[in-house]
Each structure stands twice: as structure tokens, then as C-alpha cells.
BAMIZA-925775 format. One record per atom (N, C-alpha, C, O): atom name; residue number from 1; x, y, z; residue in three letters. Coordinates in nm, 4 decimals. Example, Ala and Ser with C-alpha at 12.3 -4.5 7.8 and 13.67 -1.06 7.14 Angstrom:
<kedos>
+------+-----+----------+----------+----------+------+
: atom :  nr :       px :       py :       pz : rest :
+------+-----+----------+----------+----------+------+
:    N :   1 :   1.3190 :  -0.5690 :   0.7800 :  ALA :
:   CA :   1 :   1.2300 :  -0.4500 :   0.7800 :  ALA :
:    C :   1 :   1.3200 :  -0.3300 :   0.7800 :  ALA :
:    O :   1 :   1.4236 :  -0.3319 :   0.8465 :  ALA :
:    N :   2 :   1.2850 :  -0.2250 :   0.7080 :  SER :
:   CA :   2 :   1.3670 :  -0.1060 :   0.7140 :  SER :
:    C :   2 :   1.2900 :   0.0030 :   0.7870 :  SER :
:    O :   2 :   1.3409 :   0.1138 :   0.8039 :  SER :
+------+-----+----------+----------+----------+------+
</kedos>
This chain:
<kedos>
+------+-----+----------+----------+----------+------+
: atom :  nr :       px :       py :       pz : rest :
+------+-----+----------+----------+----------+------+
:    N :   1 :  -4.0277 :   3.7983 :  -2.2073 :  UNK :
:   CA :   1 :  -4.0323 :   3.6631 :  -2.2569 :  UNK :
:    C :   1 :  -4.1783 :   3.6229 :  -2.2726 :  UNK :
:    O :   1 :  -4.2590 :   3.6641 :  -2.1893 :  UNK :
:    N :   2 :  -4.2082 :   3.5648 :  -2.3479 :  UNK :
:   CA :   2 :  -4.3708 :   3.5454 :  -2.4401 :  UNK :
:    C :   2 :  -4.3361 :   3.3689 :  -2.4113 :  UNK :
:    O :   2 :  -4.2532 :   3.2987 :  -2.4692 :  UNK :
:    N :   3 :  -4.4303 :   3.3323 :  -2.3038 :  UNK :
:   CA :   3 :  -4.4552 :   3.1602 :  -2.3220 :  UNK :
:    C :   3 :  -4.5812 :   3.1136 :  -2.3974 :  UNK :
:    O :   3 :  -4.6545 :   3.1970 :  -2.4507 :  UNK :
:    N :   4 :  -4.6006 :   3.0167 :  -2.4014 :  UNK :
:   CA :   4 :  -4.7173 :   2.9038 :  -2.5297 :  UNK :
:    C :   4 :  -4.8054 :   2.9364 :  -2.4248 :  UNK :
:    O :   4 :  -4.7917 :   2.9454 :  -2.3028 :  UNK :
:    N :   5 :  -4.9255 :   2.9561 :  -2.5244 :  UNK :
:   CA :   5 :  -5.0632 :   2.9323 :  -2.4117 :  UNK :
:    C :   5 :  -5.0766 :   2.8057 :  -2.3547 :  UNK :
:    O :   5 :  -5.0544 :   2.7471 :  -2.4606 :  UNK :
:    N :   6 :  -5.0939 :   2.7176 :  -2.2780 :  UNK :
:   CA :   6 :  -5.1685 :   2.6168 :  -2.2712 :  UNK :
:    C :   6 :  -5.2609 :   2.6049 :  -2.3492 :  UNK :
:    O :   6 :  -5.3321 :   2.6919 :  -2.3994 :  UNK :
:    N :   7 :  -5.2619 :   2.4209 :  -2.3693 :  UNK :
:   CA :   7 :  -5.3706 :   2.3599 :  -2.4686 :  UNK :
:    C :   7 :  -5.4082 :   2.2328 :  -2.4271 :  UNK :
:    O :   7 :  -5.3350 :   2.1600 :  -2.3601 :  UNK :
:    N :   8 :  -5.5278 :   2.2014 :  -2.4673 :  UNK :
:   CA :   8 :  -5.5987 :   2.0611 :  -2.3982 :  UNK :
:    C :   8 :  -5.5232 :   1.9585 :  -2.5095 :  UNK :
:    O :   8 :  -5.5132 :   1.9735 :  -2.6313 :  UNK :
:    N :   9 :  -5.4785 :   1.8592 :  -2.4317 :  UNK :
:   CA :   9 :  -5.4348 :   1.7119 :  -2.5608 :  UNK :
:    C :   9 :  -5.4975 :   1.6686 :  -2.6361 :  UNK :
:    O :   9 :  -5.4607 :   1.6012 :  -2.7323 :  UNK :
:    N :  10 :  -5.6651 :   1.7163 :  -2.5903 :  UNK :
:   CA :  10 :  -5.7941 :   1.6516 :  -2.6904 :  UNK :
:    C :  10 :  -5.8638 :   1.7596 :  -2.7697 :  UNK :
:    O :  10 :  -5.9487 :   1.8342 :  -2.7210 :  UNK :
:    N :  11 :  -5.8305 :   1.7623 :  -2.8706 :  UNK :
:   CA :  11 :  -5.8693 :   1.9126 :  -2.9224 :  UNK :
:    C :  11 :  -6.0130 :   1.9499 :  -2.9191 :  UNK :
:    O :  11 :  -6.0596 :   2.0632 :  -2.9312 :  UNK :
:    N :  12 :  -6.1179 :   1.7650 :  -2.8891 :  UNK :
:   CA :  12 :  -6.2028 :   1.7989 :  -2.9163 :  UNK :
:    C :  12 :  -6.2880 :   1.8547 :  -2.7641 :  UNK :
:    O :  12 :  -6.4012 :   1.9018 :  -2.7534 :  UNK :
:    N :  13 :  -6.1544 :   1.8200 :  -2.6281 :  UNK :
:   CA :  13 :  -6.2142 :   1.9010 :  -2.5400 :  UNK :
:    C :  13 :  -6.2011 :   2.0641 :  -2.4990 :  UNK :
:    O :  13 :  -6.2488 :   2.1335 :  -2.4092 :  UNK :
:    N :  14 :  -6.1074 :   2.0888 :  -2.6170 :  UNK :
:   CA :  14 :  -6.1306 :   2.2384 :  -2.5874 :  UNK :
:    C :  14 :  -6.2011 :   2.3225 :  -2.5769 :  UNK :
:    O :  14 :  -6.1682 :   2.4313 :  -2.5297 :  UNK :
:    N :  15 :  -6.3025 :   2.2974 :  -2.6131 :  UNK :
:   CA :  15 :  -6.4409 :   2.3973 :  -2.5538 :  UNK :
:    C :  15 :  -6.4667 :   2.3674 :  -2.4288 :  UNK :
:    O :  15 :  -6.5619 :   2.4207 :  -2.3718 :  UNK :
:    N :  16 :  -6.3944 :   2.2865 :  -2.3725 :  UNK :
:   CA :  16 :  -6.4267 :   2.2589 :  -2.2418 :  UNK :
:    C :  16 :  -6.3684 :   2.3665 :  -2.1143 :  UNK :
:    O :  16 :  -6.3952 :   2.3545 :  -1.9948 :  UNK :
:    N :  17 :  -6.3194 :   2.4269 :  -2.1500 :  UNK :
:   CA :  17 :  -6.1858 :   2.4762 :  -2.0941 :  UNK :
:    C :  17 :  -6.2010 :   2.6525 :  -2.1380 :  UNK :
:    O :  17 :  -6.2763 :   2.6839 :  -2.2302 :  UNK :
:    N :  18 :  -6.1369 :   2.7377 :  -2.0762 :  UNK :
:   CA :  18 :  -6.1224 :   2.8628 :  -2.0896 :  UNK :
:    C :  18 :  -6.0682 :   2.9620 :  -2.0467 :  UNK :
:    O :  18 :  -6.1136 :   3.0076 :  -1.9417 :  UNK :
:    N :  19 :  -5.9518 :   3.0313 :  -2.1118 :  UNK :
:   CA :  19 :  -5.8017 :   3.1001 :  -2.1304 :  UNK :
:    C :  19 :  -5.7780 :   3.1783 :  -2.0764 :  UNK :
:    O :  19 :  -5.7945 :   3.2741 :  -2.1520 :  UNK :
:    N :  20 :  -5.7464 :   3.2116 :  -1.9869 :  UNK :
:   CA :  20 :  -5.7466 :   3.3652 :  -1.9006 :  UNK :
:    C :  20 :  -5.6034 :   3.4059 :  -1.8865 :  UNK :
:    O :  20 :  -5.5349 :   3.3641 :  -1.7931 :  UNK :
:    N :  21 :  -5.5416 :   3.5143 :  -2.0088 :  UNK :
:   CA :  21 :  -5.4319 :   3.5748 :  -1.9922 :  UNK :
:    C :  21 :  -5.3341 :   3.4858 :  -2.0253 :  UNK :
:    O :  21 :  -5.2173 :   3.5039 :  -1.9910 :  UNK :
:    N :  22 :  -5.3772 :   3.3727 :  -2.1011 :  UNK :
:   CA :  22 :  -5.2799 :   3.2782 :  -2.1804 :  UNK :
:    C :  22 :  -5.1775 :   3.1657 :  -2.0474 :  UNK :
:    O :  22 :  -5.0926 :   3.0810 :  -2.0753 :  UNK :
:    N :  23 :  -5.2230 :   3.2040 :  -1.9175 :  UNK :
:   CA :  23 :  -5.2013 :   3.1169 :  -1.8626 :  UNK :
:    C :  23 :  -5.2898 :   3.0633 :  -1.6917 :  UNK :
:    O :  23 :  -5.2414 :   2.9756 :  -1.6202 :  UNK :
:    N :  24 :  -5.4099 :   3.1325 :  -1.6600 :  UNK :
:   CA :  24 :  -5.4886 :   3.0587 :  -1.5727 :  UNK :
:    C :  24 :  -5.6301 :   3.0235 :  -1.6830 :  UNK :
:    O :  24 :  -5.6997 :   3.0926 :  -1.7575 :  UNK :
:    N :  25 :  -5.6268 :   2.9119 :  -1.6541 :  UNK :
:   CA :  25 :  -5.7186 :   2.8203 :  -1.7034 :  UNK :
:    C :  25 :  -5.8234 :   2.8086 :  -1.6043 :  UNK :
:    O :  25 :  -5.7994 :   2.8173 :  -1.4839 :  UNK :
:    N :  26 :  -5.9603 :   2.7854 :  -1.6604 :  UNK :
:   CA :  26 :  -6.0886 :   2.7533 :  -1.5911 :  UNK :
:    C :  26 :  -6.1932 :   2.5938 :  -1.6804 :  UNK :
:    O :  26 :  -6.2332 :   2.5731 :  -1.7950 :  UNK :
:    N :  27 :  -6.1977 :   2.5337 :  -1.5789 :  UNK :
:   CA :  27 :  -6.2383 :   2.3792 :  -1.6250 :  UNK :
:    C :  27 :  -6.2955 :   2.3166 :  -1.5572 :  UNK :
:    O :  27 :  -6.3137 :   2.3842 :  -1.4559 :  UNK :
:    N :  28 :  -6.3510 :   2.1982 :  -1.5440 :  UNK :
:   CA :  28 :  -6.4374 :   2.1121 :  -1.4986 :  UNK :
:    C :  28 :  -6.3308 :   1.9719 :  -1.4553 :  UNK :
:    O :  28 :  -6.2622 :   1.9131 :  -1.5389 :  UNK :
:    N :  29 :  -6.3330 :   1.9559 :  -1.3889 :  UNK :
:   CA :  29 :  -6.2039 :   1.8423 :  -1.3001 :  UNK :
:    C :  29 :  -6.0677 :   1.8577 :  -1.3089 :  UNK :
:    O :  29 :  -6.0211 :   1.9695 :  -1.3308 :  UNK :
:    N :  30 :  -5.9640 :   1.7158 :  -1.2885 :  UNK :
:   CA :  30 :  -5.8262 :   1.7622 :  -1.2550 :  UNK :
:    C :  30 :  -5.7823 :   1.7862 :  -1.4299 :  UNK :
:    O :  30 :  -5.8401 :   1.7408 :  -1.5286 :  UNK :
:    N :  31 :  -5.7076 :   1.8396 :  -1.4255 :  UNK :
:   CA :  31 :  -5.6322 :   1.9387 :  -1.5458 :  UNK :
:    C :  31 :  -5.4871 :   1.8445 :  -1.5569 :  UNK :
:    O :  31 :  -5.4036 :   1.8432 :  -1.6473 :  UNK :
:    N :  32 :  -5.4922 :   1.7625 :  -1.4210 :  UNK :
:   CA :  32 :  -5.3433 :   1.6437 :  -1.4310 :  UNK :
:    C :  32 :  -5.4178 :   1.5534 :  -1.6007 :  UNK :
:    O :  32 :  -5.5324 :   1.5211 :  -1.6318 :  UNK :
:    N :  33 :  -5.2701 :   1.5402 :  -1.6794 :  UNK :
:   CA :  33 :  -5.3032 :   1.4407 :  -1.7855 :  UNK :
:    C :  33 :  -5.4028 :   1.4809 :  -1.8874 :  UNK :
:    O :  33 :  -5.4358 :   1.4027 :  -1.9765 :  UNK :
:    N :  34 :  -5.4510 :   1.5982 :  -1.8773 :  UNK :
:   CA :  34 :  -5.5407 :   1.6754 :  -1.9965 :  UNK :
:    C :  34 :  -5.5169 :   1.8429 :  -2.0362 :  UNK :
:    O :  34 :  -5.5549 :   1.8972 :  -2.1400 :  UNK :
:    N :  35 :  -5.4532 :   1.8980 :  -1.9384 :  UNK :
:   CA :  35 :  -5.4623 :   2.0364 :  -1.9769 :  UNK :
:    C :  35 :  -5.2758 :   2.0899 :  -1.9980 :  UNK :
:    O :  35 :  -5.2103 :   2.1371 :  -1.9051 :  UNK :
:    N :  36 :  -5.2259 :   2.0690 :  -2.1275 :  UNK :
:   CA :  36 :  -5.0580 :   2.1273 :  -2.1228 :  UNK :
:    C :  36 :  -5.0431 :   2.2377 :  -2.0990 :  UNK :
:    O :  36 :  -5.1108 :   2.3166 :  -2.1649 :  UNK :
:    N :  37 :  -4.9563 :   2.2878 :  -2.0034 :  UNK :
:   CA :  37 :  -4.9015 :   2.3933 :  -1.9896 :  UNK :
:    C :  37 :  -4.7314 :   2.4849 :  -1.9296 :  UNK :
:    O :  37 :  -4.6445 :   2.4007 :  -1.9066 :  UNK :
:    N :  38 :  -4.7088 :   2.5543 :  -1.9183 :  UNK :
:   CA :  38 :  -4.5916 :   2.5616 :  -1.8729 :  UNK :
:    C :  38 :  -4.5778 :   2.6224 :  -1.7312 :  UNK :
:    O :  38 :  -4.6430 :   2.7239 :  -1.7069 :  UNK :
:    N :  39 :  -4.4884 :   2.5624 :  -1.6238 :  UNK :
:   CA :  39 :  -4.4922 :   2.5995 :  -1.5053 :  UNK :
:    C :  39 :  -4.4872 :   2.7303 :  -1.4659 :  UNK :
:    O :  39 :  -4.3953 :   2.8026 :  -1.5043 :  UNK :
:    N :  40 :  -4.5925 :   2.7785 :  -1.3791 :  UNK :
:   CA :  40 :  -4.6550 :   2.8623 :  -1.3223 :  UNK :
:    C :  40 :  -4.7817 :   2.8862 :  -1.3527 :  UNK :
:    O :  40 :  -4.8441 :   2.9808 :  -1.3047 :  UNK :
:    N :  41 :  -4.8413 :   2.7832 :  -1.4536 :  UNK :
:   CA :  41 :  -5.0035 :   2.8564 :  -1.4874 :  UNK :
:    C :  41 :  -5.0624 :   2.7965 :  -1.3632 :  UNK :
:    O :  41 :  -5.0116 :   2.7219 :  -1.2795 :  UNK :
:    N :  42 :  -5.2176 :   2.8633 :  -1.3752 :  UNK :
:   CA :  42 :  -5.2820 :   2.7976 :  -1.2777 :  UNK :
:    C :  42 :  -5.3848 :   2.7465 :  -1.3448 :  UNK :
:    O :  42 :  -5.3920 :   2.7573 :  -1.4672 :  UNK :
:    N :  43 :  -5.4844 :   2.6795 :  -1.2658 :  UNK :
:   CA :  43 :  -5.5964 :   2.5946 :  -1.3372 :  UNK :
:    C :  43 :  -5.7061 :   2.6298 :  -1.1882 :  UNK :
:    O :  43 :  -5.6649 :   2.6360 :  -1.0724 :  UNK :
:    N :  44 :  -5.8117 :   2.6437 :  -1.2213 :  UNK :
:   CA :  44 :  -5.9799 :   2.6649 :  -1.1346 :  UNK :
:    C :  44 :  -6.0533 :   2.5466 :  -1.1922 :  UNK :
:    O :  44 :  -6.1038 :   2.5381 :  -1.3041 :  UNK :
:    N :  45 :  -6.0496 :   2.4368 :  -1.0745 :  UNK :
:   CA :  45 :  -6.1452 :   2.3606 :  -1.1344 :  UNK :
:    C :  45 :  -6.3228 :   2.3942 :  -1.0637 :  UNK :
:    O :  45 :  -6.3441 :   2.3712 :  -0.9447 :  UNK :
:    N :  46 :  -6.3923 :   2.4283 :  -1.1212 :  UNK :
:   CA :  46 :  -6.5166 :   2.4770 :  -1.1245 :  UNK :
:    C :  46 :  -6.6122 :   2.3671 :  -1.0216 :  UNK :
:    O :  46 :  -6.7077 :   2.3979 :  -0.9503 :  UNK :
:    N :  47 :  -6.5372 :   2.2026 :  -1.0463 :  UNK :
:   CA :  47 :  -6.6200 :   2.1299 :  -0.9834 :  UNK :
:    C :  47 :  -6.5654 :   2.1430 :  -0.8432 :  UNK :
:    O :  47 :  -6.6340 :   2.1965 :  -0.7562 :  UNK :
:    N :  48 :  -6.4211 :   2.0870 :  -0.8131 :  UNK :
:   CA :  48 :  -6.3540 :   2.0718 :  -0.7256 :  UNK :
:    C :  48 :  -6.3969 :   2.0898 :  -0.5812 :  UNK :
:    O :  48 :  -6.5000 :   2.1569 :  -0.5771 :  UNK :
:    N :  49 :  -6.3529 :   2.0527 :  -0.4594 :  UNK :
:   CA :  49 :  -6.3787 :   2.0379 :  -0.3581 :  UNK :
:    C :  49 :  -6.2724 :   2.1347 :  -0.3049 :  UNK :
:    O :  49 :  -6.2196 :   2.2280 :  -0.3654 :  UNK :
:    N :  50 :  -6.2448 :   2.0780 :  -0.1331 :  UNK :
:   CA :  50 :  -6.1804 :   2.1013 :  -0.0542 :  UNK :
:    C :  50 :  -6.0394 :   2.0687 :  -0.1246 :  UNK :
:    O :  50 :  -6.0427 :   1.9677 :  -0.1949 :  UNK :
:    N :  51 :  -5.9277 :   2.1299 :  -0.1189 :  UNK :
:   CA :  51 :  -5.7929 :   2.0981 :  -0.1618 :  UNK :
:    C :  51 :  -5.7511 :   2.0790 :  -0.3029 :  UNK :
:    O :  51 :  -5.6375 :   2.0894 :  -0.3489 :  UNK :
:    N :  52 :  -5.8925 :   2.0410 :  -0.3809 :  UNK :
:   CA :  52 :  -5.9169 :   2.0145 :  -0.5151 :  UNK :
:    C :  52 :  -5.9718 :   2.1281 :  -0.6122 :  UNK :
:    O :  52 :  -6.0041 :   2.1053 :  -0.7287 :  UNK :
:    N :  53 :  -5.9791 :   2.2597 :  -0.5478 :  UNK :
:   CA :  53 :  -6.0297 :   2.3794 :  -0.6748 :  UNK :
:    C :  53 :  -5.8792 :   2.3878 :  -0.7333 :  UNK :
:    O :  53 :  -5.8470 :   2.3367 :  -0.8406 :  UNK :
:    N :  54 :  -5.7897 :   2.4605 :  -0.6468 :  UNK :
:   CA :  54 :  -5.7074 :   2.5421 :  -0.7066 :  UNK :
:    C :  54 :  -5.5598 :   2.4283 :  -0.7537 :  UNK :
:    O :  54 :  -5.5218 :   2.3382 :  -0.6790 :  UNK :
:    N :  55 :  -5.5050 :   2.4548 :  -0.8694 :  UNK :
:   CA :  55 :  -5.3887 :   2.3731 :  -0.9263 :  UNK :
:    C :  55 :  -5.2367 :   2.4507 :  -0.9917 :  UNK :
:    O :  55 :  -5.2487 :   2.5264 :  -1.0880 :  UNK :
:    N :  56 :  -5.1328 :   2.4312 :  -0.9464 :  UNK :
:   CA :  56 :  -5.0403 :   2.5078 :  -1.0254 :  UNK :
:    C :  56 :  -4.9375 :   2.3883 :  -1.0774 :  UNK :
:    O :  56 :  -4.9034 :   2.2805 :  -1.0287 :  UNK :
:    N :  57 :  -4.9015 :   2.4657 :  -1.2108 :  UNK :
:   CA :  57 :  -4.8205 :   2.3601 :  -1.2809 :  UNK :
:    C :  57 :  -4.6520 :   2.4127 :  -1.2207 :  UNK :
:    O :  57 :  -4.5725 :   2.5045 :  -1.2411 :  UNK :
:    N :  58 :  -4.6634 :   2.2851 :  -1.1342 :  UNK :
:   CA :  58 :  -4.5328 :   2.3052 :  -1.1098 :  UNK :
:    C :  58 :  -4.3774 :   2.2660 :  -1.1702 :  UNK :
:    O :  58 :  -4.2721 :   2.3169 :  -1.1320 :  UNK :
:    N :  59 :  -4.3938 :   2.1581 :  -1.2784 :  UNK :
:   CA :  59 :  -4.2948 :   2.0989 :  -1.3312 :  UNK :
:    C :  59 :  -4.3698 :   2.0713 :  -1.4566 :  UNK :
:    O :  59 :  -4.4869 :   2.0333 :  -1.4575 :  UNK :
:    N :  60 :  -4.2889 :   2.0945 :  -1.5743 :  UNK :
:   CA :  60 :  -4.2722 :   2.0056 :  -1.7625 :  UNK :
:    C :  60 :  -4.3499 :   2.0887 :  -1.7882 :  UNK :
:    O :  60 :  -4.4208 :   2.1670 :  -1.7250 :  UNK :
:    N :  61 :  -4.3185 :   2.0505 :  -1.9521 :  UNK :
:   CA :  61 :  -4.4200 :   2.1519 :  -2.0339 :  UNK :
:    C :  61 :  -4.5018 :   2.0341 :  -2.0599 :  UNK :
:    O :  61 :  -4.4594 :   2.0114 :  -2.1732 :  UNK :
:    N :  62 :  -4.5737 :   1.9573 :  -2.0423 :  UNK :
:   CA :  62 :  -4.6318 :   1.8801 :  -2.1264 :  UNK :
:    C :  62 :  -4.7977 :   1.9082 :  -2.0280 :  UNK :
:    O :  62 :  -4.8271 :   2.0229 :  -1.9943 :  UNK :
:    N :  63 :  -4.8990 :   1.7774 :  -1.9901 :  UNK :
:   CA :  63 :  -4.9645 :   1.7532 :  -1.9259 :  UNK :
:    C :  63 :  -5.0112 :   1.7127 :  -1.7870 :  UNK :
:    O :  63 :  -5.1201 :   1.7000 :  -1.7311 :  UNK :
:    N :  64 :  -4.8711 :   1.6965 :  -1.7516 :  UNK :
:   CA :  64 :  -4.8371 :   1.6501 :  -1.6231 :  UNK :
:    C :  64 :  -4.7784 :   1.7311 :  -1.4933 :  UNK :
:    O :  64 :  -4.7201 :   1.8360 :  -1.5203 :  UNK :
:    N :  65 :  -4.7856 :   1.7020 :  -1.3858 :  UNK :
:   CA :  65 :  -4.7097 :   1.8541 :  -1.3171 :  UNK :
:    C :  65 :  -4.7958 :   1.8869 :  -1.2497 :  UNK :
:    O :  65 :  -4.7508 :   1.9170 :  -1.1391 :  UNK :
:    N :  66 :  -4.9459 :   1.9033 :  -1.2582 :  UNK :
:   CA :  66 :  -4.9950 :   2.0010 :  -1.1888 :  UNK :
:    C :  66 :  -5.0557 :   1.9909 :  -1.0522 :  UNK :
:    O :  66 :  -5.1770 :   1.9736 :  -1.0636 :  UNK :
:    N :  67 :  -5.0260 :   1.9942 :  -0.9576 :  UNK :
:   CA :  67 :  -5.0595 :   1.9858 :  -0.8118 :  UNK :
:    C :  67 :  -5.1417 :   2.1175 :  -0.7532 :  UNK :
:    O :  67 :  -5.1395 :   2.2358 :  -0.7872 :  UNK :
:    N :  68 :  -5.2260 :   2.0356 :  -0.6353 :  UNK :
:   CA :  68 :  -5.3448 :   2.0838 :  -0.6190 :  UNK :
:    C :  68 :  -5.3018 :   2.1711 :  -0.5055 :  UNK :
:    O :  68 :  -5.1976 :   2.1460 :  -0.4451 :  UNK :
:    N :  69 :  -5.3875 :   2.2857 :  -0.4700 :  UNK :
:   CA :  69 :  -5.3194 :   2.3596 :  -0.3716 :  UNK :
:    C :  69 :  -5.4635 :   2.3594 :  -0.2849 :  UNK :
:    O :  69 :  -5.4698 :   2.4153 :  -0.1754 :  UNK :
+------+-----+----------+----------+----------+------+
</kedos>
């Protein structure tokens, strides 16, 4: 089964962002409300702290979903 890559809602922040294996993402803050994807990707936020690097999309295909691990 072949899922959608993830994609940023703002096309013009997609250079912001960068694709690893069509579903872990690498970025600069939370990926909640900007980065779509389908549950199980992950997201590295580069800035992030304590509790705040690592993110998995746990629910929807849309932008929303993704909780911090």
C-alpha cells in the first residue's frame, strides 16, 4: 500500500521543511496545524526542547493529530 507524502498547507513554507522516505519530516517548530500527513509519520523538530523534538501523527489525514513524544 503506497500512502500521500505529507505536505505543508502553505506552499510557500515548503522549503521550510524536508522529506525523508515520504513520511518522517524534519522542520523548525510544532508541525500541529502546518505540516499534513497521514498517521504514523513522524516529524523532528530541529528547534524543539525537552518533550518537544520528537512528534507522531497519530489521528486524520489533514494537519492536525500530531502529538509530541
Amino acid at each position: 500500500m503506497s500512502l500521500p507524502s505529507p505536505t505543508v498547507a502553505d506552499p510557500a513554507a515548503q522549503q521550510n521543511f524536508d522529506w525523508l522516505a515520504g513520511h518522517l519530516v524534519v522542520g523548525r517548530g510544532s508541525p500541529e496545524g502546518v505540516v499534513r500527513a497521514t498517521p504514523g509519520s513522524l516529524y523532528v523538530d530541529e528547534d524543539g526542547g525537552a518533550g518537544a523534538t520528537l512528534y507522531v501523527k497519530e489521528s486524520g489525514n489533514g494537519d492536525t493529530g500530531w502529538v509530541a513524544k
